[in-house]
C-alpha positions in Angstrom: 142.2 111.9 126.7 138.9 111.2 125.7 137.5 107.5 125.1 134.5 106.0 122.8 133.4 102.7 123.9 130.9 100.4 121.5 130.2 96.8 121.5 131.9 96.1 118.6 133.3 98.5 115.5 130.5 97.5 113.4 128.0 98.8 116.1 128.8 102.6 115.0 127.0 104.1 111.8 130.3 105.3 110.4 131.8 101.3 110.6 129.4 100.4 107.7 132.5 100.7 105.8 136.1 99.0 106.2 138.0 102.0 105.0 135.8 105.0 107.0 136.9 102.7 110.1 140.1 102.3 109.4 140.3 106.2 108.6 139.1 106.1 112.1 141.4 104.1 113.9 144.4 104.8 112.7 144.1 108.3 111.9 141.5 110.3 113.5 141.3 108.7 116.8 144.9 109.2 117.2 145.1 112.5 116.1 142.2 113.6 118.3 143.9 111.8 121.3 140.7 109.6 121.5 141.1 106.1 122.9 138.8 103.9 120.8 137.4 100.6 122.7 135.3 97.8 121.0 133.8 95.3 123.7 132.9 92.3 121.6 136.2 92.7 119.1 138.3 93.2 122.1 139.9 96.2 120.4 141.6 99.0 122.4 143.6 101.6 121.0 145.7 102.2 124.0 146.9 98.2 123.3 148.7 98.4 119.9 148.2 94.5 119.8 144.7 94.8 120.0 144.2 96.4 116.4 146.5 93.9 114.8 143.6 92.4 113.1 141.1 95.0 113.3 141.5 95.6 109.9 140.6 92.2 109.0 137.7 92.4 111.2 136.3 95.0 109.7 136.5 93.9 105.9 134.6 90.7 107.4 132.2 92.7 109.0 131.3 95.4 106.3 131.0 91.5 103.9 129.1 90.2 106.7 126.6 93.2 106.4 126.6 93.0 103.0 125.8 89.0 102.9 123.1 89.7 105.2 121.2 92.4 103.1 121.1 90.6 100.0 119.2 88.0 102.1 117.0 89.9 103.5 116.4 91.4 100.3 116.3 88.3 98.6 114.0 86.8 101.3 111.6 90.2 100.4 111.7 89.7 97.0 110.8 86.0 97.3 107.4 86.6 99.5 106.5 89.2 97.0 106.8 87.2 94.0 104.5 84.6 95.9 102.2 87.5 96.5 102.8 87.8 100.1 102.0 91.5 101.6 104.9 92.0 104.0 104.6 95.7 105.2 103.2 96.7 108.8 99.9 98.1 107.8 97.7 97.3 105.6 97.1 99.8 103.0 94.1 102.2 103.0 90.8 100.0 101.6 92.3 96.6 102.9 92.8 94.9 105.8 95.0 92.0 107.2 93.5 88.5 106.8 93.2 88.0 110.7 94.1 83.6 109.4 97.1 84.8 107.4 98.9 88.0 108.4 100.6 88.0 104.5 97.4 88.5 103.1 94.8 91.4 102.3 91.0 90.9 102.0 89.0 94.5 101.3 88.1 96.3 104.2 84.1 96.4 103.7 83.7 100.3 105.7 86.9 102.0 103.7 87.2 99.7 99.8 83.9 101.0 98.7 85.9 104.3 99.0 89.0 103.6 96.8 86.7 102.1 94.4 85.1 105.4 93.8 88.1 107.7 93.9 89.4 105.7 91.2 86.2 105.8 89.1 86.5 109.6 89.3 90.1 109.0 88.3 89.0 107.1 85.3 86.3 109.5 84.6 89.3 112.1 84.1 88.3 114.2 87.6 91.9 115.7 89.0 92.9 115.4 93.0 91.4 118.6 93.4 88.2 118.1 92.2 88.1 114.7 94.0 89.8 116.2 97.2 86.7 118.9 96.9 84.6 116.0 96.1 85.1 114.1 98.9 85.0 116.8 101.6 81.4 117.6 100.2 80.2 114.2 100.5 81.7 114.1 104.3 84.2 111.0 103.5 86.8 110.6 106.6 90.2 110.9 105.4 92.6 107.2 105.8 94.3 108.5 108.9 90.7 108.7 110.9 90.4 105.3 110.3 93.7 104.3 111.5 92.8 106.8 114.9 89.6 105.3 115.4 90.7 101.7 114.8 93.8 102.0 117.5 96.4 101.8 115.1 98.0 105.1 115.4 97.2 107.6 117.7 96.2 110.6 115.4 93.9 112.6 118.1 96.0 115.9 117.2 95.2 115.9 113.5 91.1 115.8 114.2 90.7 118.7 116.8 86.7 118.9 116.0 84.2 117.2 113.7 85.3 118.8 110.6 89.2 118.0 110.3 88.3 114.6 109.8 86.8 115.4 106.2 89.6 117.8 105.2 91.3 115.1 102.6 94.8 116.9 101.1 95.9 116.2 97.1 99.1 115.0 98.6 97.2 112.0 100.3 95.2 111.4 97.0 98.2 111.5 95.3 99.7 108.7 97.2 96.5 106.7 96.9 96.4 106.6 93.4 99.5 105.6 92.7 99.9 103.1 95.2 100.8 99.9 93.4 98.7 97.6 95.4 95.6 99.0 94.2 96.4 97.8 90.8 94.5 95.6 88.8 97.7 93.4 88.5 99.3 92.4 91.5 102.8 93.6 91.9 105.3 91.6 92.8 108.6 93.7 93.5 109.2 97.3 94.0 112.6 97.3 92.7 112.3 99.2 88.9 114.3 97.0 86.5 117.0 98.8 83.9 114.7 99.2 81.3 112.0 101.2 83.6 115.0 103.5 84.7 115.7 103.9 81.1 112.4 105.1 80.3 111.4 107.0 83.3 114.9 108.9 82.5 113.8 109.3 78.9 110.7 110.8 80.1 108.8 108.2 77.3 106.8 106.3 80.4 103.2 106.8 80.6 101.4 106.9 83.6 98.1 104.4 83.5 95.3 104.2 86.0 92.9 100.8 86.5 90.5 100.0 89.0 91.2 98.5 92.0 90.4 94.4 92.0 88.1 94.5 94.7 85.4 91.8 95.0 82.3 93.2 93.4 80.4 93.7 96.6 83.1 96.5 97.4 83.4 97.8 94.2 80.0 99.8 93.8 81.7 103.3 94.8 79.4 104.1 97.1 80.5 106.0 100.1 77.8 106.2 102.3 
């Protein structure tokens, strides 16, 4: 006989749902001659009155998950409606205010850079011509910065002096559309039912502004 042991039935991926662990426990464990124990639930198969209320548990559990997303998703959406950044790293052309870590100021070395790819952008240039652009004009790509600034370790993408100017449409891509470069701050990432509607519908438009950078950043120059 073989035997699974876990803290508790919720630990496992599969006991994210009631019925898949039930399924479990009282079919395919059996079946299988597997002898299921759960440490903190104090549930072991071999003990029939163990499982008496392990189907209870796990409904209480899978709400108990459930409760807990939607505040943590609630606690998300309330920090971004205030305008609070809450991701690890700050995105390309900002940095983290060192006296609040919610908050971006422009990152004098890499802003002046966004600022111009997205007056190319305006001017009606496409990520080729910009990605061509930029490796003329010898402009390090975002993830040098984070390399050189300790953040990541990156020292296998830049094997000699010219990777580091070798930008990719992909990574312009992303840049563009990256939300937090917009003139209008957004506050949740979660598209309502009208956006789905229209992105379905294939009616939405795709806009481009200029970042909001103070006007000391904002001069597009990149060297």
């Amino acid at each position: 006989m073989m035997w699974l042991s876990a803290r508790s039935a919720w630990s496992c991926r599969f006991g994210r749902d009631h019925i898949v662990v039930g399924q479990y426990q009282e079919i395919y464990f059996p079946s299988k001659k597997v002898r299921f124990i759960a440490l903190n639930d104090g549930i072991d198969t071999v003990n029939s009155h163990t499982t008496d209320y392990a189907a209870l548990k796990n409904v209480i559990n899978e709400f108990y998950s459930r409760d807990t997303s939607r505040k943590i998703k609630a606690a998300f959406r309330a920090r971004a409606k205030d305008g609070k950044y809450h991701a690890k790293a700050a995105p390309f052309g900002y940095l983290k205010d060192p006296n609040d870590h919610n908050h971006l100021i422009p990152d004098p070395e890499t802003a002046p850079i966004v600022a111009k790819i997205y007056d190319l952008v305006l001017k009606g240039w496409g990520n080729y011509r910009i990605r061509d652009y930029l490796r003329e004009t010898k402009v390090p790509v975002p993830s040098w910065y984070q390399h050189i600034r300790g953040v990541e370790d990156k020292s296998h993408m830049f094997p000699d002096e010219v990777s580091k100017y070798i930008w990719r449409p992909d990574t312009l891509r992303l840049l563009i559309r990256n939300r937090v470069f917009s003139a209008s701050r957004t506050r949740s990432s979660r598209p309502s039912s009208t956006s789905k509607r229209m992105k379905r519908s294939g009616s939405r438009r795709k806009t481009h502004t200029r970042p909001s950078f103070p006007e000391r950043f904002g001069n597009g120059r990149t060297s």
